[in-house]
N, C-alpha and C positions, 0 to 999 in steps of 0.2 A: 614341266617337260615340254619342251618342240612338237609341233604338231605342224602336218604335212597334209596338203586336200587328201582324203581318203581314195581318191579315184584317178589322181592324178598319172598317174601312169595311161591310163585312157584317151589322153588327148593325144596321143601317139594315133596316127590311124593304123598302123602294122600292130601294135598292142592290142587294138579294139578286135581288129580281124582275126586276131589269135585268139583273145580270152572268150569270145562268141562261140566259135568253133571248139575250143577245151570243153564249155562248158554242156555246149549241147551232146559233145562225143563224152563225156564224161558221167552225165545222165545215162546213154546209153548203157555205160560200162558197169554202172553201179546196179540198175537193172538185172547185169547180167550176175552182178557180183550174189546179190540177194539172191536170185532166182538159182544157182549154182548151189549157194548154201541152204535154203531149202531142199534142192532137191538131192543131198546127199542126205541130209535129214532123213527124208521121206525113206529114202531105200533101205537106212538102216536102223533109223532110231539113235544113232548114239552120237552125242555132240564131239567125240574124242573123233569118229571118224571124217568130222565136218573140218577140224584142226587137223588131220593127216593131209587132207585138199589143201587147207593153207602151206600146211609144211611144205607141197608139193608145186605150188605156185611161188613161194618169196627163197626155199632155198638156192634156186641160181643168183637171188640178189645178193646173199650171204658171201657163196662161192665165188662170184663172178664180177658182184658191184664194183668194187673199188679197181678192178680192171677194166672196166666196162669205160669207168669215169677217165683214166687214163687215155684209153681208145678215144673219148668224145673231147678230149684236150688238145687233140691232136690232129680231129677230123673235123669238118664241119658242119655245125650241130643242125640246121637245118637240112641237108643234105640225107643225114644221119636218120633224122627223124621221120623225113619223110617215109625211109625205107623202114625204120619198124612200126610207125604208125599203121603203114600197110599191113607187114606181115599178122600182126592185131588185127585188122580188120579179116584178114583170114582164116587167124585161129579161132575168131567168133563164128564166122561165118561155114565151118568145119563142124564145129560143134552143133550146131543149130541142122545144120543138114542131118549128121548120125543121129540124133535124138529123135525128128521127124521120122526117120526110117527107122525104131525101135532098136538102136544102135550103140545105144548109149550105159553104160553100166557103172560099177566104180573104177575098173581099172583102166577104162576109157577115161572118168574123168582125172583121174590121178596124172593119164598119162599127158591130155591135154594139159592139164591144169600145169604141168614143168614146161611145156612149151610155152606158155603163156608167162610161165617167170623167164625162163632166159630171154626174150624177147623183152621184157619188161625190164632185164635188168639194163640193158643198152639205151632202152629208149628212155628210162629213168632220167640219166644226167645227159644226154644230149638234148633232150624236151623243155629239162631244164636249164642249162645254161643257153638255149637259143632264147628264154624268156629273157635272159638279162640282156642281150642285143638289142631289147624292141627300143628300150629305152638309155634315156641318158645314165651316166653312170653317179648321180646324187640320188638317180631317183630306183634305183636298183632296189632297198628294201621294200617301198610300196607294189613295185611288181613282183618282188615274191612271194607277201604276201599278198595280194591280189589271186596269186596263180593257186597259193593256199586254198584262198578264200572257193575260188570256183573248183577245185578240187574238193572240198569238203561241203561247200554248199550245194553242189551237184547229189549228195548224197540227200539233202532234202527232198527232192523228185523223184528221182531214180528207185529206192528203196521201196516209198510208198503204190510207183506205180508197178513195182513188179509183185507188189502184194496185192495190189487190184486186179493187175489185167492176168497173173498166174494162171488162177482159175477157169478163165473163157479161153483163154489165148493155150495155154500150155508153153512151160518152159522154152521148148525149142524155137519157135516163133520170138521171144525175147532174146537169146540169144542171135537170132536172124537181125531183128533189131538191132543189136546194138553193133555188129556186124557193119552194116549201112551207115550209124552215126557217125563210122569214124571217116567218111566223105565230111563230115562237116568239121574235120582237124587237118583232111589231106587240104582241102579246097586255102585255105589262107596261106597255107603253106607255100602254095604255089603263088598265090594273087597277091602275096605281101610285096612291096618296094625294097628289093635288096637295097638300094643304093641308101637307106635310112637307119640301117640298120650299126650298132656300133659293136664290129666283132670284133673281139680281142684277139693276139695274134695266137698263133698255136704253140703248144707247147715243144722243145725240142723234144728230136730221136732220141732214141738212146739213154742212157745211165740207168736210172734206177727213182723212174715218175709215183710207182705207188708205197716206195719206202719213205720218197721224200715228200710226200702227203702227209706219211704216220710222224714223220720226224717233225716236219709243220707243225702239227698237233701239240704233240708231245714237251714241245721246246715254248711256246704260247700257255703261260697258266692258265688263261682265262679258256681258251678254247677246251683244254685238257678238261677241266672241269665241266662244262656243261655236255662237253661229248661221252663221259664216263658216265654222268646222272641222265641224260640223253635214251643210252644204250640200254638201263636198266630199267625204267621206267618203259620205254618201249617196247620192250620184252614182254614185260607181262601186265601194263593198263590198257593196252593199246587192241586186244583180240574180240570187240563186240560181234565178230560176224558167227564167234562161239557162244561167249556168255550168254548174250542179246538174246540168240533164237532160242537158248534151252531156259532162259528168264519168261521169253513171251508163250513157249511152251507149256511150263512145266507153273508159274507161278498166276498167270492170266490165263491159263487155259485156249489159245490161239497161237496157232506157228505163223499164221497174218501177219501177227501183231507185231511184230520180228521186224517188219519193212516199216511200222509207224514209228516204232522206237528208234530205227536207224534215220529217221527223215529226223526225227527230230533232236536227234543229238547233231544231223548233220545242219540244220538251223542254230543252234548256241556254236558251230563250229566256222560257220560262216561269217556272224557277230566278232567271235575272236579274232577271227583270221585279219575282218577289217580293219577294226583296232590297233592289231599290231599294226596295219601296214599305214595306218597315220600317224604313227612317231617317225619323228624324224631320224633319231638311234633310239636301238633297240638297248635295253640294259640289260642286264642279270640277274636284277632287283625282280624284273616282269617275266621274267623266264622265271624262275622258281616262282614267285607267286603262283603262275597258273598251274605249274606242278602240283603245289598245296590247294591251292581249286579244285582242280582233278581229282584229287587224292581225295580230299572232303566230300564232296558231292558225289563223286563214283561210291562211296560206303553208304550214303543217305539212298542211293537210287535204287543198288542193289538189294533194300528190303522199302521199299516204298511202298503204303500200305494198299493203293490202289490204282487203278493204271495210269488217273487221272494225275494222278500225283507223283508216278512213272515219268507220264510225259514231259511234266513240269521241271523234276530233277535233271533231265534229260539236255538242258537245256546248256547248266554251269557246266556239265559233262562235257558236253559239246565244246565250250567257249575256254575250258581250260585245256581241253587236249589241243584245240587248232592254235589257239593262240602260243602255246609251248611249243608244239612243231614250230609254228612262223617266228619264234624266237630265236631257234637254235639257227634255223636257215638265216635268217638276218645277222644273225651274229658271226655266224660263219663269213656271211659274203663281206661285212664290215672289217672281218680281218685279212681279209682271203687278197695275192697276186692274183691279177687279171687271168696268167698262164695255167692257176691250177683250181680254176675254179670248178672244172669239171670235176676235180678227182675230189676236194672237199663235199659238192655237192652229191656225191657217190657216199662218202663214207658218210654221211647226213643219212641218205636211205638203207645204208647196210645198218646203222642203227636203228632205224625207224623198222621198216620193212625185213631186211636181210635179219632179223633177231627174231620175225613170227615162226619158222621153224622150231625155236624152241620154245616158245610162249605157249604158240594156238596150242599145239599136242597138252601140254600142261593143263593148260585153263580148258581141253576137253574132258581130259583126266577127272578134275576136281566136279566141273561141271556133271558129270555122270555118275562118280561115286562119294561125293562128300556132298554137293550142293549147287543148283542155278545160282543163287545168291550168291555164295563165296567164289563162284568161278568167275566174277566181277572185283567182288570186295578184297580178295586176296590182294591183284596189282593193286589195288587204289590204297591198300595199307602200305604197299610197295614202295608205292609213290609218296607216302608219306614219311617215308623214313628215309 
């Protein structure tokens, strides 16, 4: 197999200025993501209503992505981005004030947390197709993966420090936090070198941009296939911010422990992410392998006999879920017209993301009344078949 420098996209200096700033606002966000999911925890005790939050966050990506991807086909994606990277930095910065002022409940965060997905479902595919601008277009898989890679490796950080600094700091102060990080995603935004940038042109007005996405798909065996095994698999291996906390709960005795297991799956996801993005083409062979990674190791994790050996499983977790995503994104862009990459890289996240509405609730369901363990090992047999 071809192999490509792992980092090769970085010699871009508009690449560099972005993936610095992704990954320090990305830190922030995962912070907030943890400290959110504890503290729905805390209020209620039941990991079903830690999956209602997710419901409440990813179904505008559901409802709205693959329209979203259309609008950022058609607009321009830094433009785009700038404006809802803001309003993000808002909706943290909202949050973090009402909690401070004892403001904060569940139908607060429920109601937040849907502003935070419809925002998120726009900034989704125009965040992402401005990544494929930084760079030439050979080298378009290593910057998706890369962009993976600081997406998922961010969760190494982010996770562990909102299980450290929880306690001294209190919730609202992290969400303050992470509020502020996202100056370090506006900042390159601005300071990048338009003129280096290779934007493809926009897609037309008119006809019918999110049928002829599906029909894209559809009429492509290859695409059809991993986006069906994709969609299902995402559903239900993909909701650690449930299983995870009611595992480091309920089976290690610590709701902490919840932000070390997410750090460390976000390390084996990191490894992945890089990996893929040093092939040159992405194959189908290494997409499903890491599916059966994931699948195998997500069953070995979820009864792991002690935390140490948690962590450790934690790791192929990791490396087969990022590496699968960076799969599917690479394979996607390898078949995808320039015109419609926003709308494919939409339906990429309405499978990934836009499918937690009905995974998280589930795998809370299981997680509260069947088991921690099975509310992991379920998707991972999922995934195996």
């Amino acid at each position: 197999m071809a192999r490509a420098p792992m980092f090769s996209s970085l010699r871009h200096r508009n690449a560099r200025l972005f993936f610095i700033g992704l990954l320090v606002s990305n830190i922030g966000t995962w912070m907030q993501m943890t400290a959110m999911s504890l503290l729905v925890y805390e209020l209620t005790g039941n990991a079903a209503d830690v999956g209602i939050t997710l419901l409440c966050q990813f179904l505008p990506m559901l409802l709205l992505g693959v329209w979203a991807g259309a609008v950022a086909d058609r607009r321009d994606n830094r433009t785009m981005a700038l404006l809802t990277q803001g309003l993000l930095a808002a909706q943290a910065l909202t949050l973090g004030t009402l909690y401070l002022h004892d403001l904060v409940n569940l139908p607060v965060v429920y109601g937040l947390s849907l502003l935070l997905g419809v925002i998120g479902a726009f900034d989704n595919p125009a965040r992402r197709g401005f990544v494929i601008e930084l760079v030439e277009p050979q080298e378009i898989t290593n910057a998706i993966s890369l962009n993976t890679a600081v997406m998922t490796g961010s969760r190494i950080v982010g996770p562990a420090l909102a299980a450290a600094l929880k306690g001294p700091l209190g919730a609202g102060w992290l969400f303050i936090v992470n509020g502020v990080s996202f100056v370090a995603m506006l900042w390159p935004l601005v300071a990048i070198d338009r003129t280096q940038l290779h934007t493809a042109p926009p897609a037309k007005r008119g006809g019918t941009p999110v049928r002829d996405a599906f029909r894209f798909i559809l009429h492509d065996r290859r695409l059809r296939v991993v986006f069906v095994t994709f969609t299902v698999v995402g559903t239900f291996a993909f909701n650690y911010s449930v299983s995870l906390l009611k595992i480091a709960d309920v089976r290690y005795g610590s709701k902490p422990f919840f932000g070390i297991l997410l750090a460390a799956t976000g390390l084996g996801s990191m490894i992945g992410s890089l990996l893929t993005g040093a092939r040159v083409r992405v194959t189908t062979y290494w997409f499903f392998g890491n599916g059966l990674l994931l699948g195998v190791s997500g069953i070995a994790f979820a009864w792991a006999p002690n935390a140490w050996s948690a962590l450790l499983l934690a790791l192929p977790v990791g490396f087969g879920g990022a590496a699968f995503i960076s799969a599917l994104n690479a394979i996607v862009q390898q078949e995808s017209p320039p015109d419609m990459r926003g709308r494919l890289l939409a339906l990429s996240a309405v499978a990934f993301l836009g499918t937690t509405p009905i995974g998280a609730p589930i795998t809370g369901w299981i997680a509260d009344n069947v088991g921690a363990e099975w509310s992991l090992a379920y998707g991972s047999v999922i995934a195996l078949v």
